[in-house]
OpenMM code with the backbone's topology and positions (N, CA, C; nanometers):
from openmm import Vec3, app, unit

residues = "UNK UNK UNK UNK UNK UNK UNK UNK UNK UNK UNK UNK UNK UNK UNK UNK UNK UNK UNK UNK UNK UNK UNK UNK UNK UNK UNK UNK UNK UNK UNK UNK UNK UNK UNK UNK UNK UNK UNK UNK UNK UNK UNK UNK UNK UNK UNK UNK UNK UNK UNK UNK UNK UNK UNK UNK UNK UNK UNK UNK UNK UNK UNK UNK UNK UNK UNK UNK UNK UNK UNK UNK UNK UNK UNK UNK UNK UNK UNK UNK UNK UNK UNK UNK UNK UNK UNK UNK UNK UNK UNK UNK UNK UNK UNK UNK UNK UNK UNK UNK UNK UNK UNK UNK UNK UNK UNK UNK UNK UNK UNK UNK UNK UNK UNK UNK UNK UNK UNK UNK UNK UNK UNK UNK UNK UNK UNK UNK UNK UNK UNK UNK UNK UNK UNK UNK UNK UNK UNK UNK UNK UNK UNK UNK UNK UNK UNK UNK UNK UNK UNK UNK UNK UNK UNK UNK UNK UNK UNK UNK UNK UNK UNK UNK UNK UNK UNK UNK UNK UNK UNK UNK UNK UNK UNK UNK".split()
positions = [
    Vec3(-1.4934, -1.6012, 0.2619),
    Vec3(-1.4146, -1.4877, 0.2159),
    Vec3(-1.3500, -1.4186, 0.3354),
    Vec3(-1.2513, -1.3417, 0.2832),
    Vec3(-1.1558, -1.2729, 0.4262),
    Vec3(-1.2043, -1.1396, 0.4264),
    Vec3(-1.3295, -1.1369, 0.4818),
    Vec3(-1.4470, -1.0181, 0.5103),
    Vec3(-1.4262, -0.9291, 0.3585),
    Vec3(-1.3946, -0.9662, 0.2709),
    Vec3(-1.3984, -0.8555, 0.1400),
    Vec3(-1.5069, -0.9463, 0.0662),
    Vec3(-1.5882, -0.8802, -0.0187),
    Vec3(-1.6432, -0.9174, -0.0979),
    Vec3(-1.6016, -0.9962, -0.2563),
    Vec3(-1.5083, -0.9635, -0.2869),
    Vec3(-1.4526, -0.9829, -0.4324),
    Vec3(-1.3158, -1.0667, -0.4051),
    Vec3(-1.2938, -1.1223, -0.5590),
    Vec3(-1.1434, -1.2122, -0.5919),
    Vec3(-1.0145, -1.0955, -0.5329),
    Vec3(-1.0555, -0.9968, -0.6225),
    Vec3(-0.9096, -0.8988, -0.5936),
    Vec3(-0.9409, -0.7686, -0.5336),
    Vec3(-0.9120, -0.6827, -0.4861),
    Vec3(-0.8952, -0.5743, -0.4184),
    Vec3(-0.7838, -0.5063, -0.3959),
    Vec3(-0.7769, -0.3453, -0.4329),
    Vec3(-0.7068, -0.2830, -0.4231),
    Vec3(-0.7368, -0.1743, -0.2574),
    Vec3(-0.5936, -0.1391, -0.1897),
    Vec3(-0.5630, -0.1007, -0.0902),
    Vec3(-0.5175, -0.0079, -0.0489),
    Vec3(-0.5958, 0.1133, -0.0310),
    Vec3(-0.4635, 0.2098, -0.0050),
    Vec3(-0.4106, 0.2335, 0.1004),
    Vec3(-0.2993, 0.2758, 0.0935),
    Vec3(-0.2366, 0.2838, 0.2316),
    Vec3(-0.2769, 0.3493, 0.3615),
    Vec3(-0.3400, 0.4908, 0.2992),
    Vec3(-0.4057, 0.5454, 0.4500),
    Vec3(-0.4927, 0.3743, 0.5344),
    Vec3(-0.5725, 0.2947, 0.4533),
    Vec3(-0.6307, 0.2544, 0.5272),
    Vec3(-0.5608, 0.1469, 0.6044),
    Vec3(-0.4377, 0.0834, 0.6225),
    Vec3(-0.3433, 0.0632, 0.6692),
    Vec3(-0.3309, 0.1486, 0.7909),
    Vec3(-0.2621, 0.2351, 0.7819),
    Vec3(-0.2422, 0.3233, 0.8438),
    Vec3(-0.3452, 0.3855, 0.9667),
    Vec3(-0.4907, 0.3429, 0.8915),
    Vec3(-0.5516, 0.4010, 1.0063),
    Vec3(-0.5868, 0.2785, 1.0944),
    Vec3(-0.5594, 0.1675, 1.0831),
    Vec3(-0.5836, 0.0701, 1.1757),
    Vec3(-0.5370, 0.0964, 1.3327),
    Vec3(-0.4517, 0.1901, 1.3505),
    Vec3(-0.3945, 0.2422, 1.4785),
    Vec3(-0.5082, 0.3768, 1.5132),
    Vec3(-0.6138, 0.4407, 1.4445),
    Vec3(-0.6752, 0.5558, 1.4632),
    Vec3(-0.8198, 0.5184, 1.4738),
    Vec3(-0.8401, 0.5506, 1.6466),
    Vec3(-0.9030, 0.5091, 1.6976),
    Vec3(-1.0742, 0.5643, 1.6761),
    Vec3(-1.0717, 0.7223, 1.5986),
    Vec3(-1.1293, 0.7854, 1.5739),
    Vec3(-1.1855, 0.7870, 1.4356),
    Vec3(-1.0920, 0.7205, 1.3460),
    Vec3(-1.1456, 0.6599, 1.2103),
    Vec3(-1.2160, 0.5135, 1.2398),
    Vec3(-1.1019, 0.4363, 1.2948),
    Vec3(-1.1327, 0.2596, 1.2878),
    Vec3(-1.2096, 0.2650, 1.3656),
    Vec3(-1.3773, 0.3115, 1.4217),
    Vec3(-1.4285, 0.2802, 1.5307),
    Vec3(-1.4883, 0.1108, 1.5337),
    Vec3(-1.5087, 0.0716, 1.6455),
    Vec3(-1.5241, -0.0331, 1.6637),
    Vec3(-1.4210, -0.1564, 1.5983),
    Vec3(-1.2784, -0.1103, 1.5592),
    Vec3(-1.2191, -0.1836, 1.5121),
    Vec3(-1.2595, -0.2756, 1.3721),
    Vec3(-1.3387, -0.1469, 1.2861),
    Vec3(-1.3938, -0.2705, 1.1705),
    Vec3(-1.2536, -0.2663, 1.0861),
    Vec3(-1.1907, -0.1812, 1.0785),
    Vec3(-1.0762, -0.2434, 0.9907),
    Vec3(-1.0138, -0.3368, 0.9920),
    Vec3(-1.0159, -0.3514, 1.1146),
    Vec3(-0.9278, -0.5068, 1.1777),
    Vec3(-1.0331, -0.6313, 1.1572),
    Vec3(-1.1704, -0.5838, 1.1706),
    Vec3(-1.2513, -0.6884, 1.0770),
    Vec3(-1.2470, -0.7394, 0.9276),
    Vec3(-1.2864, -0.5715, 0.8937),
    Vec3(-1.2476, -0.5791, 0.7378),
    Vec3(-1.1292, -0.6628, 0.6942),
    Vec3(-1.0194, -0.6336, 0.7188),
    Vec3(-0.8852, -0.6643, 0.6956),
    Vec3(-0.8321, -0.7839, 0.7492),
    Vec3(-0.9081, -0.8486, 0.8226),
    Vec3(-0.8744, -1.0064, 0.9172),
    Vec3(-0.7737, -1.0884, 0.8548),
    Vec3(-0.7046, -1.1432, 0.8800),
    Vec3(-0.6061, -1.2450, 0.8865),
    Vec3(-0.6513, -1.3182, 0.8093),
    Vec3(-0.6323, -1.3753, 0.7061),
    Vec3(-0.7679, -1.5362, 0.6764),
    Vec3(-0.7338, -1.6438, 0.7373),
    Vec3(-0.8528, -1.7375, 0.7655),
    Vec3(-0.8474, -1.8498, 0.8464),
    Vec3(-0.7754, -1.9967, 0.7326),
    Vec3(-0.7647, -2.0800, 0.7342),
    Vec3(-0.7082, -2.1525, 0.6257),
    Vec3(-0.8491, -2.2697, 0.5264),
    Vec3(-0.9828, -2.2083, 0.6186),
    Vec3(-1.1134, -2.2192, 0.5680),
    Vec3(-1.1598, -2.1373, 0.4751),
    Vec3(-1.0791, -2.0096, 0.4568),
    Vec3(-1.1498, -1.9045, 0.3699),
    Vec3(-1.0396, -1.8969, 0.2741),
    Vec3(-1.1621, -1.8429, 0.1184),
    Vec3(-1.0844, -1.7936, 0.0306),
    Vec3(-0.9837, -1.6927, 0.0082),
    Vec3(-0.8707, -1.6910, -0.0372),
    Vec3(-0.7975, -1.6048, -0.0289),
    Vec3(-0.8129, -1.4683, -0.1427),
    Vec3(-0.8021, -1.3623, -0.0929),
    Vec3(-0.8227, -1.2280, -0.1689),
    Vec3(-0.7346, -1.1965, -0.1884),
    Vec3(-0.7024, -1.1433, -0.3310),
    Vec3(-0.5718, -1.1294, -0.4013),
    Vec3(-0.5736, -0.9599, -0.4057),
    Vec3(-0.4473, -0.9400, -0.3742),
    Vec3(-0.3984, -0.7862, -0.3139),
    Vec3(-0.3877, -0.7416, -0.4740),
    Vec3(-0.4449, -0.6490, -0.5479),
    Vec3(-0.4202, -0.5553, -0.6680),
    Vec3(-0.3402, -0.4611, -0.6533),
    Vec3(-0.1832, -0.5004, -0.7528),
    Vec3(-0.0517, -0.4022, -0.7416),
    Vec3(-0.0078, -0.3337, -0.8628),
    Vec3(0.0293, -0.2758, -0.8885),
    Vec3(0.1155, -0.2047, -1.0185),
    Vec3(0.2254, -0.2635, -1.0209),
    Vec3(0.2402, -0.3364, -1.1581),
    Vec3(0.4302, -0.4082, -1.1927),
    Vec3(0.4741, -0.3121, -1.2210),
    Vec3(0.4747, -0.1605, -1.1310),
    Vec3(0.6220, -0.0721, -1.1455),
    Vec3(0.6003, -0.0671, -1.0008),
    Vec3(0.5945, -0.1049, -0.9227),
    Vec3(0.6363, -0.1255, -0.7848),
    Vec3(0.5737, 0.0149, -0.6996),
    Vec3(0.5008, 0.1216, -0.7348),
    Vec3(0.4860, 0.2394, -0.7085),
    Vec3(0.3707, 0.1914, -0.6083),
    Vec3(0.2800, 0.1160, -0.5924),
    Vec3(0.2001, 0.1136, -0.5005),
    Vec3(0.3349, 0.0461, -0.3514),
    Vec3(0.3998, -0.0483, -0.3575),
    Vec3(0.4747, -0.1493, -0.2805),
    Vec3(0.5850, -0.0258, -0.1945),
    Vec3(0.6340, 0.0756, -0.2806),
    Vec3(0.7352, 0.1992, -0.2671),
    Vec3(0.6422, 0.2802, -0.1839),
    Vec3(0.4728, 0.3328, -0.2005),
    Vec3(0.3941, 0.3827, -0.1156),
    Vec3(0.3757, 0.2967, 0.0210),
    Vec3(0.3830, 0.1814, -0.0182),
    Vec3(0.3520, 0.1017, 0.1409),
    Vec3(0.4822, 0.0976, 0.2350),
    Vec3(0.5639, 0.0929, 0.1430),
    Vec3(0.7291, 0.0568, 0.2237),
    Vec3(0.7541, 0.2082, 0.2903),
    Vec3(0.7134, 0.3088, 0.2335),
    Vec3(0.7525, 0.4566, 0.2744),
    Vec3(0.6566, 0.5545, 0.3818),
    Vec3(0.4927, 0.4885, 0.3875),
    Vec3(0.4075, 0.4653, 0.4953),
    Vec3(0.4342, 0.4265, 0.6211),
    Vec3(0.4341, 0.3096, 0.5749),
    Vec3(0.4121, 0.1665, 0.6797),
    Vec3(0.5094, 0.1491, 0.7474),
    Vec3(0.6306, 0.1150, 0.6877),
    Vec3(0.7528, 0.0866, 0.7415),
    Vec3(0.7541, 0.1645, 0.9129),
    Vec3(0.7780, 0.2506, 0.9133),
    Vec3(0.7426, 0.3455, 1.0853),
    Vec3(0.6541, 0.2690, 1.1425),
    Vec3(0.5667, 0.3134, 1.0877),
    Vec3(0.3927, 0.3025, 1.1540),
    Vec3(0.4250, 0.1479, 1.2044),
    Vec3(0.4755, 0.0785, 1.1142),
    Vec3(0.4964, -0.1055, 1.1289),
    Vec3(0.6137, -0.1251, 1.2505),
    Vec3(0.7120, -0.0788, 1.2515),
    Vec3(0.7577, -0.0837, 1.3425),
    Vec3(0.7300, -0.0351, 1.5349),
    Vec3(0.6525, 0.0913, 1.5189),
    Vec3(0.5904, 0.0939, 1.5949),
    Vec3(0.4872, 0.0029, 1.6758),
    Vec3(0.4059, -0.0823, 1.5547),
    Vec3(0.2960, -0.1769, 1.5753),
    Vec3(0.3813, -0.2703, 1.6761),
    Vec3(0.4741, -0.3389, 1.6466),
    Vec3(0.5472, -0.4272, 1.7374),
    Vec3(0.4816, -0.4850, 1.8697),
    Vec3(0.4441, -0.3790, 1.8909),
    Vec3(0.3317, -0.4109, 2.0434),
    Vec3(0.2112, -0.4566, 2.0059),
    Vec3(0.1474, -0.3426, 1.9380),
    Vec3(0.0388, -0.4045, 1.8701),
    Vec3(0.0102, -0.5117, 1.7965),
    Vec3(0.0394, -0.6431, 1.8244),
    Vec3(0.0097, -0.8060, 1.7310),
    Vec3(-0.0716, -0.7883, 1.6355),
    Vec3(-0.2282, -0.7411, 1.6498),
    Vec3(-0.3008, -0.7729, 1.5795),
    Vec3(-0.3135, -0.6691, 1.4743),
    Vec3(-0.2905, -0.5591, 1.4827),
    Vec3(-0.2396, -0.4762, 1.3689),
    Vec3(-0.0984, -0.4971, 1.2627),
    Vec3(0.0129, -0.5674, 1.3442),
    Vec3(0.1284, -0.5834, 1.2668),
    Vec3(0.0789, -0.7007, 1.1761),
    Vec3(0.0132, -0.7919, 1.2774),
    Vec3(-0.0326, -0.9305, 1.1677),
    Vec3(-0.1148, -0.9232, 1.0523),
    Vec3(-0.1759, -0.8162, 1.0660),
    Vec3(-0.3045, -0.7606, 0.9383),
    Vec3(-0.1918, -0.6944, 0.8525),
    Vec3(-0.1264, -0.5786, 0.8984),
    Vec3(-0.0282, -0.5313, 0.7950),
    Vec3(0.0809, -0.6471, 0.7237),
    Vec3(0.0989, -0.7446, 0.8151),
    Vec3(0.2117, -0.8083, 0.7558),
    Vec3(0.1680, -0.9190, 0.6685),
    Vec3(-0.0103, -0.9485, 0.6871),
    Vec3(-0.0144, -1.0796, 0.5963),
    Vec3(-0.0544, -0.9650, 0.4339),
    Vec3(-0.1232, -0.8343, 0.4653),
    Vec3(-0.1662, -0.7936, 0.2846),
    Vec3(-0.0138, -0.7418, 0.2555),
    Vec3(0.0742, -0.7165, 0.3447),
    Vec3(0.1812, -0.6771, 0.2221),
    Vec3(0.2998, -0.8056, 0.2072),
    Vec3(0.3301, -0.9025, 0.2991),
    Vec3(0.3732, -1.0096, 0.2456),
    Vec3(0.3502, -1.1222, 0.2197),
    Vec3(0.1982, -1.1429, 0.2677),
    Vec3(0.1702, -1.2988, 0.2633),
    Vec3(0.0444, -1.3118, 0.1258),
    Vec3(-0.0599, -1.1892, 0.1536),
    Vec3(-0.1391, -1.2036, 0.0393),
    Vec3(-0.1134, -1.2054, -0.0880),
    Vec3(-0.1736, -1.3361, -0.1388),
    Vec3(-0.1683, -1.3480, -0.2919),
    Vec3(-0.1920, -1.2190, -0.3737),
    Vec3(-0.0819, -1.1688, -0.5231),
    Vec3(-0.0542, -1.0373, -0.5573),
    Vec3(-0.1113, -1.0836, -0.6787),
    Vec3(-0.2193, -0.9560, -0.7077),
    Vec3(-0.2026, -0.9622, -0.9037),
    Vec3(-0.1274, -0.8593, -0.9689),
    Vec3(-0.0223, -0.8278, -1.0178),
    Vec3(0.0294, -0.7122, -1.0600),
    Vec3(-0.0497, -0.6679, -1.1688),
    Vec3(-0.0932, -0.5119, -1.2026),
    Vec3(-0.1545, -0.4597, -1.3217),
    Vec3(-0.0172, -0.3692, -1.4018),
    Vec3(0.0004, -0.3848, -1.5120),
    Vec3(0.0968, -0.2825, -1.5407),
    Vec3(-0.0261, -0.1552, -1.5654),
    Vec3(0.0799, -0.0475, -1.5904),
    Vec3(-0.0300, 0.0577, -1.5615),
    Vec3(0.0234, 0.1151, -1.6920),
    Vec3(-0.0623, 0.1703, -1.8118),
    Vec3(-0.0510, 0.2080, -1.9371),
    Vec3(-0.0790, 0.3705, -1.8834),
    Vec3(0.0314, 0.4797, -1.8948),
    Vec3(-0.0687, 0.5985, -1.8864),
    Vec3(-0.1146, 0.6992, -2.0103),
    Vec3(-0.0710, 0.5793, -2.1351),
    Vec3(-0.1338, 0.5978, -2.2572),
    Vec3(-0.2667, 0.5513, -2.3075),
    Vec3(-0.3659, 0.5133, -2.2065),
    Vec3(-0.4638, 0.4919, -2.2548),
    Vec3(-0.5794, 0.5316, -2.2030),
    Vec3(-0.7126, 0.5218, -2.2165),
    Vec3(-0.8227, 0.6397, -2.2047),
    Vec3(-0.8142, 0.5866, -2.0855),
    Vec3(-0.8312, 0.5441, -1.9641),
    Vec3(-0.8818, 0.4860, -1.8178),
    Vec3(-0.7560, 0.6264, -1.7550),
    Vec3(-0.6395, 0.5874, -1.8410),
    Vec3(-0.5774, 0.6931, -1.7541),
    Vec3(-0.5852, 0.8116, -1.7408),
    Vec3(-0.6276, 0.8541, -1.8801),
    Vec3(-0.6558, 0.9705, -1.9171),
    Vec3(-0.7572, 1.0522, -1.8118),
    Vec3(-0.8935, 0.9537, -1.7792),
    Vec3(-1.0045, 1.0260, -1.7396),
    Vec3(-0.9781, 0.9874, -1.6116),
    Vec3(-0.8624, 0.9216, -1.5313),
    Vec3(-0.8754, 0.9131, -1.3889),
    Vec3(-0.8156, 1.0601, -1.3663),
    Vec3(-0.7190, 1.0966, -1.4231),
    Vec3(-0.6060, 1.1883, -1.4981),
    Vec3(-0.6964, 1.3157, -1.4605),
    Vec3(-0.8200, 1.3478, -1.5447),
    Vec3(-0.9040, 1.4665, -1.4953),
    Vec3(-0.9808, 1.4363, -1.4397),
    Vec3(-1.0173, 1.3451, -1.3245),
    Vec3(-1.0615, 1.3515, -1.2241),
    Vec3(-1.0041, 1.4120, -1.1091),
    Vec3(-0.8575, 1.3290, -1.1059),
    Vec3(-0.8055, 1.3580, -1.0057),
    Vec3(-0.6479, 1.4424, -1.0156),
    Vec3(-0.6554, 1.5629, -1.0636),
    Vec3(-0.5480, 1.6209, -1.1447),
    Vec3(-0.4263, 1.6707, -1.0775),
    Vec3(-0.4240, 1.6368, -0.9149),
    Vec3(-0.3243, 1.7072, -0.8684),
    Vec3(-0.2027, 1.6723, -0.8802),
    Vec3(-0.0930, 1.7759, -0.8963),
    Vec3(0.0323, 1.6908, -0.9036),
    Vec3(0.0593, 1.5987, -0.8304),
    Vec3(0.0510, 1.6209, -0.7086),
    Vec3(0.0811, 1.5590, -0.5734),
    Vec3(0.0377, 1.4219, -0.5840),
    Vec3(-0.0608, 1.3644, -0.6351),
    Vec3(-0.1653, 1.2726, -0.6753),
    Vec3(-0.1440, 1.1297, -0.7404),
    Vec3(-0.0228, 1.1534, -0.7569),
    Vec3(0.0041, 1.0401, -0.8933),
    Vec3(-0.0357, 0.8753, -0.8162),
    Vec3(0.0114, 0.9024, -0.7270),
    Vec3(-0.0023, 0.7071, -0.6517),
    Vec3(-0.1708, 0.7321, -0.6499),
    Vec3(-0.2506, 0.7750, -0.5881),
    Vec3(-0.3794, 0.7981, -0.5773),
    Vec3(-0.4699, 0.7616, -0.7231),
    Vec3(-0.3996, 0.8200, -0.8195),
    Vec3(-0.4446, 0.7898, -0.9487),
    Vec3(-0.3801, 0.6004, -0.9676),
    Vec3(-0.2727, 0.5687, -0.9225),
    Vec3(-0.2112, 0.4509, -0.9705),
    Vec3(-0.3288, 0.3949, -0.8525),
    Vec3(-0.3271, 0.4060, -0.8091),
    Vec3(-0.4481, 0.3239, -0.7298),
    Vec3(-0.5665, 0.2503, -0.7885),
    Vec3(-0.6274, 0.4304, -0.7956),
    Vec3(-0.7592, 0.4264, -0.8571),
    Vec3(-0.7577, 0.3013, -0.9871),
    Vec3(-0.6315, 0.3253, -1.0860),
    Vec3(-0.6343, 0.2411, -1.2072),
    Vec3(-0.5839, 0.0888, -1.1760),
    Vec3(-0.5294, 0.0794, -1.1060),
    Vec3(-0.5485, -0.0869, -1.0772),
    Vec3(-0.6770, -0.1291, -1.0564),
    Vec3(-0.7761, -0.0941, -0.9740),
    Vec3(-0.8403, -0.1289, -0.9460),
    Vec3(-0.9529, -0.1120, -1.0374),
    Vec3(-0.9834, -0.0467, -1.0885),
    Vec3(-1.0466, 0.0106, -1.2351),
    Vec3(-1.0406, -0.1085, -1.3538),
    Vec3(-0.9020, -0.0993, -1.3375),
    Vec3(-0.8243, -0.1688, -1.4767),
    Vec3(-0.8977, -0.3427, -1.4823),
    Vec3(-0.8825, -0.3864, -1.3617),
    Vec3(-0.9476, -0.5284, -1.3157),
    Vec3(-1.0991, -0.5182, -1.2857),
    Vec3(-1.1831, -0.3711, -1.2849),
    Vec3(-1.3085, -0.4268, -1.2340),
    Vec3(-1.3464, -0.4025, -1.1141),
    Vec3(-1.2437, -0.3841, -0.9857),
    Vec3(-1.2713, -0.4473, -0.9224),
    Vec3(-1.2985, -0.2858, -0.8027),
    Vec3(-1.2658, -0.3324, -0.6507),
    Vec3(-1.2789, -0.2391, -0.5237),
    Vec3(-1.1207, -0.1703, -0.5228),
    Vec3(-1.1185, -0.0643, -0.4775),
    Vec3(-1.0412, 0.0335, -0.4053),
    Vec3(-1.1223, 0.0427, -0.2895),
    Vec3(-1.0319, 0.0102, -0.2149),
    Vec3(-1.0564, 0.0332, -0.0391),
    Vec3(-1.0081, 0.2218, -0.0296),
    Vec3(-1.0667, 0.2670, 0.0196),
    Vec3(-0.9633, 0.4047, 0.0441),
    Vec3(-1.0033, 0.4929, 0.1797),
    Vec3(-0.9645, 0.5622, 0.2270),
    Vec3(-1.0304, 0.6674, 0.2822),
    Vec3(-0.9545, 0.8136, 0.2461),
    Vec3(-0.9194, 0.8276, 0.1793),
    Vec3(-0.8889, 0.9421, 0.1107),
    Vec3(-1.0347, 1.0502, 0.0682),
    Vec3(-1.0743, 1.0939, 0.1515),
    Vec3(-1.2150, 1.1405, 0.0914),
    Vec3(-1.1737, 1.3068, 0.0262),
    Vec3(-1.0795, 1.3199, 0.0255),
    Vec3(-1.0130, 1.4524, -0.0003),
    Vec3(-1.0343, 1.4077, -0.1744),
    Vec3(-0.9346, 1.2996, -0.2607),
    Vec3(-0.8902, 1.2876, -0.3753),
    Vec3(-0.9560, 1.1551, -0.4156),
    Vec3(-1.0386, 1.0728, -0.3461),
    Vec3(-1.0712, 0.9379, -0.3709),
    Vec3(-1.2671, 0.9208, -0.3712),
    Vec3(-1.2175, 0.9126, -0.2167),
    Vec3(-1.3904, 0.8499, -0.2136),
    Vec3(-1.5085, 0.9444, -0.2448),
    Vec3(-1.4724, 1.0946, -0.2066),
    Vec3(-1.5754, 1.2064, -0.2753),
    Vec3(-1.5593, 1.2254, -0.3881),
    Vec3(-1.4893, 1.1727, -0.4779),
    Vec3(-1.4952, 1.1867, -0.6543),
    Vec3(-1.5631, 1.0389, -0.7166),
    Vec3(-1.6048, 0.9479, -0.6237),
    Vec3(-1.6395, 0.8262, -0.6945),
    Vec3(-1.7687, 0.8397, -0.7903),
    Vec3(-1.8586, 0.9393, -0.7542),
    Vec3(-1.9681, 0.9248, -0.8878),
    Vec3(-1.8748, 0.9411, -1.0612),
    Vec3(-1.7764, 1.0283, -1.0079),
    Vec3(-1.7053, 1.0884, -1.1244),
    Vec3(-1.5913, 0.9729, -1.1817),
    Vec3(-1.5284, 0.8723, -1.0989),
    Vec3(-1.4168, 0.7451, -1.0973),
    Vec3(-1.5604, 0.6935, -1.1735),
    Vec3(-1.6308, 0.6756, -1.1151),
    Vec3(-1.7372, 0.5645, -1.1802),
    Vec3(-1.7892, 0.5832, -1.3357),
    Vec3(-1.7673, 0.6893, -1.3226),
    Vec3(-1.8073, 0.7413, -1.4781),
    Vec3(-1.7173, 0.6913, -1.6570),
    Vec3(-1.5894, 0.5775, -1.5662),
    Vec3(-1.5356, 0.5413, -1.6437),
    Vec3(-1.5515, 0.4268, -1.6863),
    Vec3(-1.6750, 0.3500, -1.5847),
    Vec3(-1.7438, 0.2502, -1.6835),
    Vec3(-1.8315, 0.2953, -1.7714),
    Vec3(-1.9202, 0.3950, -1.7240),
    Vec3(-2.0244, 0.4480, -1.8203),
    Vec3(-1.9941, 0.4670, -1.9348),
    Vec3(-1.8439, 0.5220, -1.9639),
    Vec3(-1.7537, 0.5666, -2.0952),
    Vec3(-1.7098, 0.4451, -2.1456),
    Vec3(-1.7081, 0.3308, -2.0823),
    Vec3(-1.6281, 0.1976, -2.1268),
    Vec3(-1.5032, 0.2094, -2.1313),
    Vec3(-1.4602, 0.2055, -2.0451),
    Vec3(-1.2948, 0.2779, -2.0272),
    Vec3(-1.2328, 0.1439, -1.8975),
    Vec3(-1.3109, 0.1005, -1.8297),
    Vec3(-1.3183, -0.0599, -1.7071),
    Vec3(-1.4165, -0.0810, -1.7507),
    Vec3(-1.4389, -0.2476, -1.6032),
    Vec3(-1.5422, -0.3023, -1.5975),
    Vec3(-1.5976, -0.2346, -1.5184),
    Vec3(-1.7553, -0.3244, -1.5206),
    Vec3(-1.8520, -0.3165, -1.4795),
    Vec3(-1.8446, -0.2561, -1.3004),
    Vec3(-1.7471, -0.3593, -1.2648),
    Vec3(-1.7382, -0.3779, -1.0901),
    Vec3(-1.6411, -0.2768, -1.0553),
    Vec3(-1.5813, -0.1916, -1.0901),
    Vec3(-1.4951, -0.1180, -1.0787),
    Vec3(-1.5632, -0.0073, -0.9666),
    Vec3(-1.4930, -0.0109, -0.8342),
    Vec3(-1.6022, 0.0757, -0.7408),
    Vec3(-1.4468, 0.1427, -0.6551),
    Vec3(-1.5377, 0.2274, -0.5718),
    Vec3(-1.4531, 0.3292, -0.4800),
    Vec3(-1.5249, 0.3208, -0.3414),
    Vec3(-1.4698, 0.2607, -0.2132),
    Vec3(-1.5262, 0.2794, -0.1286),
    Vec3(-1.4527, 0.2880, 0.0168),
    Vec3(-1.4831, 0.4031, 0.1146),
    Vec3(-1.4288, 0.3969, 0.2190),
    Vec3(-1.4445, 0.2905, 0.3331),
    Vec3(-1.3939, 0.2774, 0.4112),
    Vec3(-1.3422, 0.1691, 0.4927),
    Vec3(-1.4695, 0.0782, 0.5858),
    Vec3(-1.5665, 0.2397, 0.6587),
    Vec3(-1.6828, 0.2281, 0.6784),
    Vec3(-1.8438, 0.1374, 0.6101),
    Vec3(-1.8090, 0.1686, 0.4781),
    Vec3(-1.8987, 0.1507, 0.3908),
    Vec3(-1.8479, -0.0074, 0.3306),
    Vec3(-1.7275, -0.0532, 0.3501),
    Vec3(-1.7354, -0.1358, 0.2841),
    Vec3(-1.7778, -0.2653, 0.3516),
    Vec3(-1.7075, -0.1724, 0.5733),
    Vec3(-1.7307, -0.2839, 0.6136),
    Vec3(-1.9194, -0.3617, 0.6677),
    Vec3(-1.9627, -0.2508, 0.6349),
    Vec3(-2.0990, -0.2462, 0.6658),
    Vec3(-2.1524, -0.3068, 0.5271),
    Vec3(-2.1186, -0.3058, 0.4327),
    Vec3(-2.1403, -0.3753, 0.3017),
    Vec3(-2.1084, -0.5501, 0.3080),
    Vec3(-2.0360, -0.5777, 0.3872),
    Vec3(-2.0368, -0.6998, 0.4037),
    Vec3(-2.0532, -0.7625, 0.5204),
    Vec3(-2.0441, -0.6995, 0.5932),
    Vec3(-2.2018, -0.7276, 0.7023),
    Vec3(-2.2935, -0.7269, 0.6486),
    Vec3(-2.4308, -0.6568, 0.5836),
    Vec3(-2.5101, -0.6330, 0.5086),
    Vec3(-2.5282, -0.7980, 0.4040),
    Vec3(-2.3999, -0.8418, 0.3707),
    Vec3(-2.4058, -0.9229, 0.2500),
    Vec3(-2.4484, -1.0487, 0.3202),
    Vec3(-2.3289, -1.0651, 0.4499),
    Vec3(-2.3349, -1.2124, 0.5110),
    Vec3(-2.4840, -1.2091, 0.5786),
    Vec3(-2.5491, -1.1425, 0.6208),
    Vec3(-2.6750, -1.1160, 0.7050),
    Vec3(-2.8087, -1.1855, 0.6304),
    Vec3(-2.7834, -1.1400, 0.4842),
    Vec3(-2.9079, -1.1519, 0.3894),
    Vec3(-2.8329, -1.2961, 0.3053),
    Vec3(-2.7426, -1.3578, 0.3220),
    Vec3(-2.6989, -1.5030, 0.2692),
    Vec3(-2.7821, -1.5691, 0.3279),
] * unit.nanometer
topology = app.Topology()
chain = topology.addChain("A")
for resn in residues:
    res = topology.addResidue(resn, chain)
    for name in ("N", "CA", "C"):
        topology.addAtom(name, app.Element.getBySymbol(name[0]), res)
């Protein structure tokens, strides 16, 4: 696997972004987390919204930050294989139905809407949100989680910051 645990995974952009922040990414696990894949490992499929609103958050991020990288190889190459090379699952995003509803009062700010489109891709499939948003994301996850309890996703449907996930799979490969 390309240090993620799961088929698909959702991404948010801060954590992109913080691959240059030396004070978040310590020890460079993002650049672990996030590795290149080798052509030995399975490929992890990037979780998107078919209204383009996550791709419009990365292009309106990144784009700077990416150009800047230029120097930086091994950061441009991590940014450039999850937003053009990794295999995509698009989710359309219904915001007529209960998942949206209760991400909806979780996370109610106007400002918020991609944060919520996040959260529900990743929800919607089951699966991880990478985030470090601990403002609107990763400190509301008992409450995100509460939308399996309701049956609203699956089972696997999780919220986790960048730290935790990468120590989660360290943790995994250790005890294989």
């Amino acid at each position: 696997m390309n240090g993620l645990t799961c088929d698909y995974i959702a991404i948010d952009t801060n954590v992109f972004g913080h691959l240059t922040n030396e004070e978040i990414n310590t020890c460079r696990h993002i650049h672990k987390l996030l590795r290149v894949p080798g052509k030995q490992d399975n490929k992890i499929c990037l979780l998107v919204d078919a209204g383009n609103s996550i791709f419009s958050e990365y292009r309106r991020h990144l784009n700077e930050e990416f150009l800047q990288l230029r120097q930086r190889k091994s950061e441009a190459q991590i940014i450039k294989y999850w937003l053009r090379f990794a295999p995509k699952q698009s989710v359309t995003v219904n915001k007529n139905e209960q998942l949206w509803d209760a991400i909806y009062k979780i996370v109610p700010e106007d400002q918020e809407e991609i944060d919520r489109i996040f959260i529900y891709v990743a929800f919607k499939k089951g699966r991880i949100l990478l985030s470090n948003d601990f403002k609107h994301i990763v400190n509301r996850r008992d409450q995100l989680k509460s939308c399996y309890t309701k049956g609203f996703c699956s089972k696997g449907a999780d919220v986790m910051g960048s730290k935790e996930a990468y120590h989660r799979v360290c943790n995994t490969r250790t005890s294989s």
